[in-house]
C-alpha positions, 0 to 999 in steps of 0.5 A: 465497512467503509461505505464508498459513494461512487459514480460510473463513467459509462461509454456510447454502448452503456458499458461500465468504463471506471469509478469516479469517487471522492478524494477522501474516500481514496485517501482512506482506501489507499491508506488501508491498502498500504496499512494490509500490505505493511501488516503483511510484509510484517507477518513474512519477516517475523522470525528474522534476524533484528539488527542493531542500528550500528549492525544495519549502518554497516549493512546497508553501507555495504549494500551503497558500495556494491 
């Protein structure tokens, strides 16, 4: 588990507000998010269609043009 060092910024009332955490700590919470939702878009296309590179060229020319 990523262990995450982080500081609160608080208001006069010593209510919560946000999270001040170091630059690399986002840099990787970031880069898992991304990684979670490319796996998952991933998994929802699994049983569609592959095209070849002339097929998606041709495609997506198509897609320019609309």
């Amino acid at each position: 588990m990523l262990k995450i060092r982080k500081e609160y910024v608080v208001t006069p009332g010593n209510k919560k507000k946000a999270v001040v955490i170091d630059i690399e700590t986002f840099e990787r919470m970031e880069e898992l998010l991304e990684n979670y939702g490319l796996g998952k878009f991933m998994e929802e296309v699994e049983g569609e269609e592959v095209l070849s590179i002339r097929e998606a060229k041709k495609y997506y020319s198509t897609l320019k043009n609309s």
